[in-house]
C-alpha positions as CSV (number, residue, x, y, z in Angstrom):
1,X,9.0,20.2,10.5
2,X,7.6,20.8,7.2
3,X,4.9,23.5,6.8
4,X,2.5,21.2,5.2
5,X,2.9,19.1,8.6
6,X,2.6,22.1,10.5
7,X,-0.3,22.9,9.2
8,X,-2.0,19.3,8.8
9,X,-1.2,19.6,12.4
10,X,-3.2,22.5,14.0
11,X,-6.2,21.6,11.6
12,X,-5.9,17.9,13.8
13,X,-5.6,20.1,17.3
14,X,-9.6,21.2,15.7
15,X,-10.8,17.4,15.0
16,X,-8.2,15.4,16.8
17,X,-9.8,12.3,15.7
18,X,-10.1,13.1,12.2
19,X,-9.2,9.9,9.9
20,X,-7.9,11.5,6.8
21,X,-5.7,14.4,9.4
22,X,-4.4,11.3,11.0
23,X,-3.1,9.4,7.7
24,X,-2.1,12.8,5.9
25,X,0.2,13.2,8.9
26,X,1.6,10.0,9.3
27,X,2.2,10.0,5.4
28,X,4.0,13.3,5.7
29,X,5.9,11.6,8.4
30,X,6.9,8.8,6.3
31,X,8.0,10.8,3.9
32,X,10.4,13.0,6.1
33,X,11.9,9.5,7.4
34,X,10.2,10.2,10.6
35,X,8.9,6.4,10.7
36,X,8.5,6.5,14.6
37,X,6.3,9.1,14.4
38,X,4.4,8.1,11.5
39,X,3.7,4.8,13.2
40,X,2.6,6.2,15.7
41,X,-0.2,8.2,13.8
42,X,-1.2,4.9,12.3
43,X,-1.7,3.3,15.2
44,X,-3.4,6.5,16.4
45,X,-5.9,6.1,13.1
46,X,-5.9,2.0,13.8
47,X,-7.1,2.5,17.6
48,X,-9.7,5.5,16.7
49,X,-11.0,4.6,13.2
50,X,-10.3,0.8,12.9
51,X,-12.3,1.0,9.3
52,X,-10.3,3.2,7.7
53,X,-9.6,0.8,4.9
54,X,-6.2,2.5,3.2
55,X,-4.2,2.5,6.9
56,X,-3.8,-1.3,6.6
57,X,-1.6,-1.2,3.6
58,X,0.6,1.7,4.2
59,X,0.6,0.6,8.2
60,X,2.2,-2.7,7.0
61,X,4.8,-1.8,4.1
62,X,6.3,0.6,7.3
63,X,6.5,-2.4,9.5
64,X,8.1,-4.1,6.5
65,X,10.0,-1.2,6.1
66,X,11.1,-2.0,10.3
67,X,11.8,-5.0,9.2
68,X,8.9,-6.5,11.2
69,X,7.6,-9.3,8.7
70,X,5.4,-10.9,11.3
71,X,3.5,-7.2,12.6
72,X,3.5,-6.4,8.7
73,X,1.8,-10.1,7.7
74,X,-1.0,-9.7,10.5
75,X,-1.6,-6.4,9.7
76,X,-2.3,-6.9,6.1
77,X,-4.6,-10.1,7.2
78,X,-6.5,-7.7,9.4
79,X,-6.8,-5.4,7.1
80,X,-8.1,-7.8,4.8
81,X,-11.3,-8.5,6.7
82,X,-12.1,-4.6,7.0
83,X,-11.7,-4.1,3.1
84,X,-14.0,-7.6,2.8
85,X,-17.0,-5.6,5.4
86,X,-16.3,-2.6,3.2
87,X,-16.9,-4.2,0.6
88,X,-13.6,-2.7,-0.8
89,X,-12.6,-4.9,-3.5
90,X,-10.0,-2.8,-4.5
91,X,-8.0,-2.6,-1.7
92,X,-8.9,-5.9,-0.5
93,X,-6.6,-7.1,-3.9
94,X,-3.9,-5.1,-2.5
95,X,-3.8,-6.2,0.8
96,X,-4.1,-10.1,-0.6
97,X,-1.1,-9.7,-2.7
98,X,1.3,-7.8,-0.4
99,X,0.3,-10.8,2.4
100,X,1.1,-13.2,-0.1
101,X,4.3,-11.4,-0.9
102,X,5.4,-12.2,3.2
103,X,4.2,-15.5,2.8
104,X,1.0,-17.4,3.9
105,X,-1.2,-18.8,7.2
106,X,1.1,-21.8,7.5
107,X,4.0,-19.4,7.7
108,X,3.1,-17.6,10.8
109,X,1.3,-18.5,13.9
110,X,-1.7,-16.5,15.2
């Protein structure tokens, strides 16, 4: 474990339901190759903070990554409406584009 996880760790164990702890960790998962663990930080963030507007994107390139098109599609859609309440225009693009990089409604049933 790295010490920046380490440490982003016992700062969580303070504020366990701290939104940026929760992404911060499950990034520094990612990038150890940990995906397991990283998604399950995400989801973590997803079930705790569900309008944390920047999990949607990274939460759905690592089910792409999983090889999880139909997770990763949803995910992005969802993620979609919180950036659209958030008024988060920015992100809202980014979602929209990696969606329409998977495909589109007619592609995947609800």
């Amino acid at each position: 474990m790295s010490q920046r996880l380490e440490l982003l760790k016992s700062m969580l164990e303070k504020n366990p339901k701290d939104s940026f702890l929760l992404f911060a960790i499950a990034k520094e998962y990612e990038g150890l190759g940990q995906e397991d663990e990283a998604l399950s930080f995400f989801l973590n963030l997803k079930q705790t903070q569900p309008d944390y507007v920047g999990l949607y994107y990274h939460l759905g390139k690592l089910y792409e990554r999983k090889e999880e098109i139909e997770t990763a599609f949803f995910t992005y859609r969802e993620g979609m409406e919180v950036a659209r309440k958030a008024g988060d225009q920015h992100a809202l693009g980014e979602l929209a584009a990696a969606k329409l990089n998977l495909g589109d409604d007619d592609d995947f049933d609800d």
